[in-house]
GUZAMI-201221 format. One record per residue: residue number from 1; residue in one letter; x negated, y, z of N, C-alpha, C, O in turn. Coordinates in pm, whole numbers, plus 50000, padded with zeros to 5 digits. Layout:
<pts>
<pt i="NUM" aa="A" n_east="X" n_north="Y" n_up="Z" ca_east="X" ca_north="Y" ca_up="Z" c_east="X" c_north="Y" c_up="Z" o_east="X" o_north="Y" o_up="Z"/>
...
</pts>
This chain:
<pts>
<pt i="1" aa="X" n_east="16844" n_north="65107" n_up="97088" ca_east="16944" ca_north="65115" ca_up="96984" c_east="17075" c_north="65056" c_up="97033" o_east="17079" o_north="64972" o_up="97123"/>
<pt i="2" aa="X" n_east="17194" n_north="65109" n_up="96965" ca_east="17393" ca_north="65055" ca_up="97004" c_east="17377" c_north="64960" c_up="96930" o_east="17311" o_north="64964" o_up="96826"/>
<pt i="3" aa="X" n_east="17436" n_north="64861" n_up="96975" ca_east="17511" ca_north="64774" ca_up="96854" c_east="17609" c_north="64867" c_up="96801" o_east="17672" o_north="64962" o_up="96849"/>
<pt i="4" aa="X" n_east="17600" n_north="64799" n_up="96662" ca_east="17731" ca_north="64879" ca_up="96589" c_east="17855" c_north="64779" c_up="96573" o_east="17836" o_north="64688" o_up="96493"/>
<pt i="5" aa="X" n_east="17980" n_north="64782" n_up="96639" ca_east="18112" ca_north="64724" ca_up="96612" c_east="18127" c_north="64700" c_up="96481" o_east="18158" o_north="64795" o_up="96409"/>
<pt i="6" aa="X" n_east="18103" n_north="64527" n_up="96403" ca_east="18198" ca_north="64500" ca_up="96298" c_east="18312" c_north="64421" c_up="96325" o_east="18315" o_north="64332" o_up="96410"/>
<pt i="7" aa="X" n_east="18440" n_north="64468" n_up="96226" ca_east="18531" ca_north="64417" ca_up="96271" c_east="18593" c_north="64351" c_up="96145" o_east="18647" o_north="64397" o_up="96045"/>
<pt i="8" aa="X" n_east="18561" n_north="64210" n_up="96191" ca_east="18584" ca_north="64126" ca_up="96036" c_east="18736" c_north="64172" c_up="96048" o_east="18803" o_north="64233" o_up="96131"/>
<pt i="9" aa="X" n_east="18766" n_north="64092" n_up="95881" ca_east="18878" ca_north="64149" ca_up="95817" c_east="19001" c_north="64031" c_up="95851" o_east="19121" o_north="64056" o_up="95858"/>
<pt i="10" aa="X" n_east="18952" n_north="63925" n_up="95864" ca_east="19061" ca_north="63818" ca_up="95944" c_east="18980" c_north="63827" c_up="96124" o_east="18871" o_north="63791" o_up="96168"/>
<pt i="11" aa="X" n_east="19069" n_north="63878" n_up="96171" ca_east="19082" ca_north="63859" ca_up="96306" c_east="19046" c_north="63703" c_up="96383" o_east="19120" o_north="63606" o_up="96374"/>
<pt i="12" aa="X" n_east="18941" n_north="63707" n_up="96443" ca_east="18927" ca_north="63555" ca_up="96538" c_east="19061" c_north="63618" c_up="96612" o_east="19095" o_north="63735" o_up="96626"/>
<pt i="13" aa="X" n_east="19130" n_north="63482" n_up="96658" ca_east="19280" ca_north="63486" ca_up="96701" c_east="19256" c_north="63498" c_up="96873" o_east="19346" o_north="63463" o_up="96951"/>
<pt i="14" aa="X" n_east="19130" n_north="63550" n_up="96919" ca_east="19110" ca_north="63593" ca_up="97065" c_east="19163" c_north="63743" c_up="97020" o_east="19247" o_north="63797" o_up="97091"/>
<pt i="15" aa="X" n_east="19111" n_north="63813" n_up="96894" ca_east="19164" ca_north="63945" ca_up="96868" c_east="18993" c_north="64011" c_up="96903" o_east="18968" o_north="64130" o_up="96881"/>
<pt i="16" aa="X" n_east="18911" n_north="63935" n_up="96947" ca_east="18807" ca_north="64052" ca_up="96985" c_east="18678" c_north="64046" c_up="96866" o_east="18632" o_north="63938" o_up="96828"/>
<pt i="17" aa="X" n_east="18640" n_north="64149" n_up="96827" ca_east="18554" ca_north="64182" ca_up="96742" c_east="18408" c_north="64152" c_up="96783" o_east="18367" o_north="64161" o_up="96899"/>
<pt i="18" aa="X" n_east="18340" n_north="64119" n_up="96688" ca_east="18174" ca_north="64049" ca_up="96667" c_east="18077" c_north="64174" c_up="96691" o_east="18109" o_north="64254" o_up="96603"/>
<pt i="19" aa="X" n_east="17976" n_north="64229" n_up="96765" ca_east="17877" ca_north="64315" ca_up="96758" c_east="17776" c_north="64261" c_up="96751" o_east="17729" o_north="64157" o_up="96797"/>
<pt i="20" aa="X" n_east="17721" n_north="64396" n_up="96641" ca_east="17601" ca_north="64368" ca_up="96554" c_east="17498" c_north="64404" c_up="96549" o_east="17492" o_north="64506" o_up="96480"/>
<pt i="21" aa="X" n_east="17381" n_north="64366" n_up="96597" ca_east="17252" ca_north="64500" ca_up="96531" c_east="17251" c_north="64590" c_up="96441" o_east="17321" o_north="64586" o_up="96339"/>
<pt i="22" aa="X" n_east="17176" n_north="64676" n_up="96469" ca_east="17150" ca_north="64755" ca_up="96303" c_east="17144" c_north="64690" c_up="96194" o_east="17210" o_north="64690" o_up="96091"/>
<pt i="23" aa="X" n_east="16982" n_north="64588" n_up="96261" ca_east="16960" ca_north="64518" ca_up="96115" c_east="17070" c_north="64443" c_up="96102" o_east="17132" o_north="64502" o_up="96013"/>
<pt i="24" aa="X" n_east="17141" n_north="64341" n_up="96137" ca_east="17220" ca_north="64288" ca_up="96115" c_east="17302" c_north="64369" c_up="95997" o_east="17311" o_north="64346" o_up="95877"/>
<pt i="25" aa="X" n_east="17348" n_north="64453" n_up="96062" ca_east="17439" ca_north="64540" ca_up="95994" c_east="17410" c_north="64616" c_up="95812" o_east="17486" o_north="64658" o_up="95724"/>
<pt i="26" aa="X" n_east="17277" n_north="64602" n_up="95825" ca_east="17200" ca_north="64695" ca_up="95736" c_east="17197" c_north="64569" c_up="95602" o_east="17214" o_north="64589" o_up="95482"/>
<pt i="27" aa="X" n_east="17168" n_north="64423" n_up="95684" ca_east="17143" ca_north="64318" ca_up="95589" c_east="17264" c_north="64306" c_up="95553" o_east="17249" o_north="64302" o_up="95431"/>
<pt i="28" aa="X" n_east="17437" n_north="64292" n_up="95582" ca_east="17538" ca_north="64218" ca_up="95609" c_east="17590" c_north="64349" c_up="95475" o_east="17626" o_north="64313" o_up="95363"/>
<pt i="29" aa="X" n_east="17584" n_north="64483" n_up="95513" ca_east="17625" ca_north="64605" ca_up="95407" c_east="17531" c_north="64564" c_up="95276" o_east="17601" o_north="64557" o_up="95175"/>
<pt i="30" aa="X" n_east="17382" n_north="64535" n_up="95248" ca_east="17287" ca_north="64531" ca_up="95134" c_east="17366" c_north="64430" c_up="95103" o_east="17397" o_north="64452" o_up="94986"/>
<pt i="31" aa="X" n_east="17433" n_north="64302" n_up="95146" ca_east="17501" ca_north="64177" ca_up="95082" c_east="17636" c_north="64265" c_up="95009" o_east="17665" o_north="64277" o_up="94890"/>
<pt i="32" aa="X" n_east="17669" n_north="64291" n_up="95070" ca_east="17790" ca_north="64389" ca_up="95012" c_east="17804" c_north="64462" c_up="94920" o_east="17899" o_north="64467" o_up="94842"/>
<pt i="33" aa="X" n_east="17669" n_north="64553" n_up="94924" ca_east="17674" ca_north="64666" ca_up="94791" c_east="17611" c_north="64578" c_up="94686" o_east="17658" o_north="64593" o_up="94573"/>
<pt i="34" aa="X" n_east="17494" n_north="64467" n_up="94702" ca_east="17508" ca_north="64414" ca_up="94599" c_east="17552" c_north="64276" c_up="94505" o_east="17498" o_north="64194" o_up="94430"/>
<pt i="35" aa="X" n_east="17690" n_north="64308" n_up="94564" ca_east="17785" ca_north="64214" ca_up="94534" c_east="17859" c_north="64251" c_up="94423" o_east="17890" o_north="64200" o_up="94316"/>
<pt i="36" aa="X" n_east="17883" n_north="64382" n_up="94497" ca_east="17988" ca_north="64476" ca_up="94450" c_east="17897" c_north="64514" c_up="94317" o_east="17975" o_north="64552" o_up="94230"/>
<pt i="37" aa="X" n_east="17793" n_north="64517" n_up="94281" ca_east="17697" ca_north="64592" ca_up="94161" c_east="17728" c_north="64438" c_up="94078" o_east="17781" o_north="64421" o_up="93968"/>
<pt i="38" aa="X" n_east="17685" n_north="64356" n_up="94154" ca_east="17751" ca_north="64249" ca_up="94055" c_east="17825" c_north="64204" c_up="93966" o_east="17807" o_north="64160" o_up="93853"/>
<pt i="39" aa="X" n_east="17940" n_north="64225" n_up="94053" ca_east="18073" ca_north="64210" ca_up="94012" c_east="18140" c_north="64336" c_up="93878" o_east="18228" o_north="64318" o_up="93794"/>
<pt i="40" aa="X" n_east="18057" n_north="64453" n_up="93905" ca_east="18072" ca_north="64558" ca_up="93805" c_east="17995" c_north="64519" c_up="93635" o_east="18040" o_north="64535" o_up="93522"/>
<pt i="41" aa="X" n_east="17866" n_north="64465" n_up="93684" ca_east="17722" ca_north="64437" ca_up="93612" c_east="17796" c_north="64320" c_up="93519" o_east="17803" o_north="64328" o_up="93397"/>
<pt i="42" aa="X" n_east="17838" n_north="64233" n_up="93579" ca_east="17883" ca_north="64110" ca_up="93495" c_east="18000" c_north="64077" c_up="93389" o_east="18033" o_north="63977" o_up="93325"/>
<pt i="43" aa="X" n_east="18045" n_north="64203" n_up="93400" ca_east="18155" ca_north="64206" ca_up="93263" c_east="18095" c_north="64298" c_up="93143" o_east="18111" o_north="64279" o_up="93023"/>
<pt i="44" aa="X" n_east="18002" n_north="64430" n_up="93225" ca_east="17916" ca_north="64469" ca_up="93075" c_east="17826" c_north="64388" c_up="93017" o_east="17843" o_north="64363" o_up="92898"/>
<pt i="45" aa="X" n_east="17704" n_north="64326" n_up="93090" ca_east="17631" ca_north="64252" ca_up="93061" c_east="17625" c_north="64136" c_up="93047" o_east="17710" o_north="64062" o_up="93098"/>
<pt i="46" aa="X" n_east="17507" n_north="64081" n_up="92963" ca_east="17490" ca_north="63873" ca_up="92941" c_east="17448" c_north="63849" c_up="93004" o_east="17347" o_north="63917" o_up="93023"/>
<pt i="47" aa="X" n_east="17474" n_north="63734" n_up="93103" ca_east="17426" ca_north="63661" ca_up="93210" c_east="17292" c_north="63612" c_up="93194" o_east="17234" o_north="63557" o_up="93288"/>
<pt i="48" aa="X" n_east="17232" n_north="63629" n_up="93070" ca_east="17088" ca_north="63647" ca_up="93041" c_east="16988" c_north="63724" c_up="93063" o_east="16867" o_north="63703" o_up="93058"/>
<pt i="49" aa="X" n_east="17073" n_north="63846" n_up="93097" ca_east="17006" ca_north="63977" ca_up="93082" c_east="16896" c_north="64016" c_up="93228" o_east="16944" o_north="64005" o_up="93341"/>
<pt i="50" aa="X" n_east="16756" n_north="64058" n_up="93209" ca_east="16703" ca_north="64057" ca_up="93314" c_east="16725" c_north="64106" c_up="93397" o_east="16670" o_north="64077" o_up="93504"/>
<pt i="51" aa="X" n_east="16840" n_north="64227" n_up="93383" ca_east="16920" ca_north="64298" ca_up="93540" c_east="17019" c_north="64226" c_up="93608" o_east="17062" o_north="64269" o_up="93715"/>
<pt i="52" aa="X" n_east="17071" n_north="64098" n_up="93550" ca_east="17161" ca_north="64047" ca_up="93592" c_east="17092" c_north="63929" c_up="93687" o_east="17137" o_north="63912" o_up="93801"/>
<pt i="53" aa="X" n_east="16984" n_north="63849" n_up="93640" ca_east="16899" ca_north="63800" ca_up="93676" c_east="16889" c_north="63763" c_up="93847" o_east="16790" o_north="63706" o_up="93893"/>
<pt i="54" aa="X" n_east="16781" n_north="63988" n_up="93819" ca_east="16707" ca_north="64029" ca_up="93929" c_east="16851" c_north="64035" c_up="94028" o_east="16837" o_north="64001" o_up="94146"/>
<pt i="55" aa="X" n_east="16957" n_north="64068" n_up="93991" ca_east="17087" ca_north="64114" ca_up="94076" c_east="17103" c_north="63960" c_up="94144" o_east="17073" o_north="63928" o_up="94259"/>
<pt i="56" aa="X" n_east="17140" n_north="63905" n_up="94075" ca_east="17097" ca_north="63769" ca_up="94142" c_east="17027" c_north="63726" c_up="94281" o_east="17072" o_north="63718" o_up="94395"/>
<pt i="57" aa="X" n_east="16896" n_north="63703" n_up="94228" ca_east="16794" ca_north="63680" ca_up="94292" c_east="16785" c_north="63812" c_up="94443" o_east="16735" o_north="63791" o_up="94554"/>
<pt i="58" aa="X" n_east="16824" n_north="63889" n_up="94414" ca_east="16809" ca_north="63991" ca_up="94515" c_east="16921" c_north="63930" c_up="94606" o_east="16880" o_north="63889" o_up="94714"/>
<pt i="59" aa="X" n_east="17098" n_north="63913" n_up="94572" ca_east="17183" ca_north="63821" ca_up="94650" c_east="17154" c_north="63722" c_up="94749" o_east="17193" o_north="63722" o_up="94866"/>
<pt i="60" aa="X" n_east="17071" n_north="63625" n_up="94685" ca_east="17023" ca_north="63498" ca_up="94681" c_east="16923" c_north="63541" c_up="94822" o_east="16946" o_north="63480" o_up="94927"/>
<pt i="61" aa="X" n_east="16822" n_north="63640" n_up="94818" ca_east="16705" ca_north="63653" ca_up="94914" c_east="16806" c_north="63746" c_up="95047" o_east="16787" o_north="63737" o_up="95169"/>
<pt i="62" aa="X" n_east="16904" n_north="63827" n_up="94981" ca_east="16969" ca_north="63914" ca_up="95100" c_east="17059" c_north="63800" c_up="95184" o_east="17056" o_north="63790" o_up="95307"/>
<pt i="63" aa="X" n_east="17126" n_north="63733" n_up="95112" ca_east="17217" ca_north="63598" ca_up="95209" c_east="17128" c_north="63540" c_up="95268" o_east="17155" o_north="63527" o_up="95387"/>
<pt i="64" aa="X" n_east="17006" n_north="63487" n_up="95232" ca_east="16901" ca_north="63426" ca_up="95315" c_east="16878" c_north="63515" c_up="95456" o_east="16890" o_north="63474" o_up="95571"/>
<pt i="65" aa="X" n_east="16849" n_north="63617" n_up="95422" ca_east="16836" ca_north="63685" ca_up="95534" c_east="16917" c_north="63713" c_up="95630" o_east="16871" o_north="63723" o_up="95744"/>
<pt i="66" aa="X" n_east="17056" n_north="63730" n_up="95605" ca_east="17191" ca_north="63727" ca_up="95692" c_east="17171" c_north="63610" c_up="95772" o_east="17178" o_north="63610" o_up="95895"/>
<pt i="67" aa="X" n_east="17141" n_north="63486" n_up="95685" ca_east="17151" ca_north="63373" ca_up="95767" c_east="17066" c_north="63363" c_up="95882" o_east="17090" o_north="63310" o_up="95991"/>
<pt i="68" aa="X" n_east="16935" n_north="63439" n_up="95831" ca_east="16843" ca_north="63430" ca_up="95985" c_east="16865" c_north="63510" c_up="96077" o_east="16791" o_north="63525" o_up="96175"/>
<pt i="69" aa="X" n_east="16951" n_north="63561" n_up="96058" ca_east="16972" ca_north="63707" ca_up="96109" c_east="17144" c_north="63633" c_up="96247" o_east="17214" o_north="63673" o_up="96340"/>
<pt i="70" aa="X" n_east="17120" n_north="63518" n_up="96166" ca_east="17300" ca_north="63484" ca_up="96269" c_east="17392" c_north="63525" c_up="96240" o_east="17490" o_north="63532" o_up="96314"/>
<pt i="71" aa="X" n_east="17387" n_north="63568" n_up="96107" ca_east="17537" ca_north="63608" ca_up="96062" c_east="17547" c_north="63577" c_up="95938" o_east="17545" o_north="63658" o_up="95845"/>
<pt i="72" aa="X" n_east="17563" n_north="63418" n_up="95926" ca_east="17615" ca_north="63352" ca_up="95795" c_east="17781" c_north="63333" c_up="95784" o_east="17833" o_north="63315" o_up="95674"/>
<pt i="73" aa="X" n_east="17847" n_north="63337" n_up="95889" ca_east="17965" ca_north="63311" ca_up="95834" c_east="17976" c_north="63455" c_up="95777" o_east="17964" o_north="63456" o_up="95655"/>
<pt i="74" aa="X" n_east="17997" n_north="63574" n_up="95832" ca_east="18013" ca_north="63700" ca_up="95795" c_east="17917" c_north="63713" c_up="95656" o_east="17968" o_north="63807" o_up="95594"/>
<pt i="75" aa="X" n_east="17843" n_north="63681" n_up="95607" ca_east="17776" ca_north="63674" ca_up="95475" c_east="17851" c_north="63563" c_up="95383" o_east="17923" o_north="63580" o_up="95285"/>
<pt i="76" aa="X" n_east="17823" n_north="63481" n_up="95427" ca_east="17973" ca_north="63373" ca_up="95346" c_east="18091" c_north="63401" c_up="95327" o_east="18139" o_north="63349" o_up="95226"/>
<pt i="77" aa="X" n_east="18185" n_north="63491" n_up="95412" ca_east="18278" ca_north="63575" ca_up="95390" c_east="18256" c_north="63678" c_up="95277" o_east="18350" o_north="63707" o_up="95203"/>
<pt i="78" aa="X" n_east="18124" n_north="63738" n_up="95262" ca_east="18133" ca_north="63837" ca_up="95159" c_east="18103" c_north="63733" c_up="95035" o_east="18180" o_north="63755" o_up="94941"/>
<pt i="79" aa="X" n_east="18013" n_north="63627" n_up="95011" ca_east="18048" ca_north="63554" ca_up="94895" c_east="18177" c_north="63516" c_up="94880" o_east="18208" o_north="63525" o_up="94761"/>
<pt i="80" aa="X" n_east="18280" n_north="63473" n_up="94955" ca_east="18395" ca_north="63422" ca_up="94900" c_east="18462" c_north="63513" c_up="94864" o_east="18548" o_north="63481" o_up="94781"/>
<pt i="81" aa="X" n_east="18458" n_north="63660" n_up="94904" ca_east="18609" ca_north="63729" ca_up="94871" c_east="18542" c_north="63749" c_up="94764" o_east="18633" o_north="63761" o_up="94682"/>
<pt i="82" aa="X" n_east="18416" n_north="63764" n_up="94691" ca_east="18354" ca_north="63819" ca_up="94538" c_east="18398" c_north="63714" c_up="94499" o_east="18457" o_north="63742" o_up="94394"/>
<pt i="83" aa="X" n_east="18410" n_north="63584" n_up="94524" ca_east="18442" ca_north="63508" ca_up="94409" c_east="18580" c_north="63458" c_up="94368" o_east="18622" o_north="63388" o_up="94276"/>
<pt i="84" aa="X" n_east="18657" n_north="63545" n_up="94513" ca_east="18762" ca_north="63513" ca_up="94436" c_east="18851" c_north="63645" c_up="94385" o_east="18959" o_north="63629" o_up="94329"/>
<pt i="85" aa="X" n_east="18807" n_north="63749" n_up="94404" ca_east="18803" ca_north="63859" ca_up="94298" c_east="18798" c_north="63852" c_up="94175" o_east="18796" o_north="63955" o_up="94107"/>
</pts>
């Protein structure tokens, strides 16, 4: 298998870009899309609600996995720009 080229969105100031595994890549995008479902989910729904919950908890287990994966800052990057959205 290629690594696949990600190219974070603030530049390390060498200018050169991070390569990634698939999985890497596959875990680092699942943090992403369900961020983004989040962020949609949480203005219709009550933070009670069991889809909001599971949306959660699914976050919670996918960042875990980034982290073992060696790519927590790039997963911490996708929590901060959601929260400050």
């Amino acid at each position: 298998m290629r690594p696949i080229e990600f190219q974070k969105p603030d530049h390390a100031p060498s200018g050169r870009s991070r390569t990634h595994s698939t999985i890497q890549m596959f875990f680092l995008r699942r943090l992403e899309r369900l961020v983004r479902v989040g962020r949609d989910l949480g203005s219709s729904l009550p933070a009670e609600d069991w889809r909001v919950k599971l949306l959660r908890r699914s976050i919670y287990a996918t960042y875990y996995e980034c982290l073992e994966l060696g790519t927590s800052e790039e997963a911490r990057q996708i929590l901060a720009q959601s929260s400050s959205n």
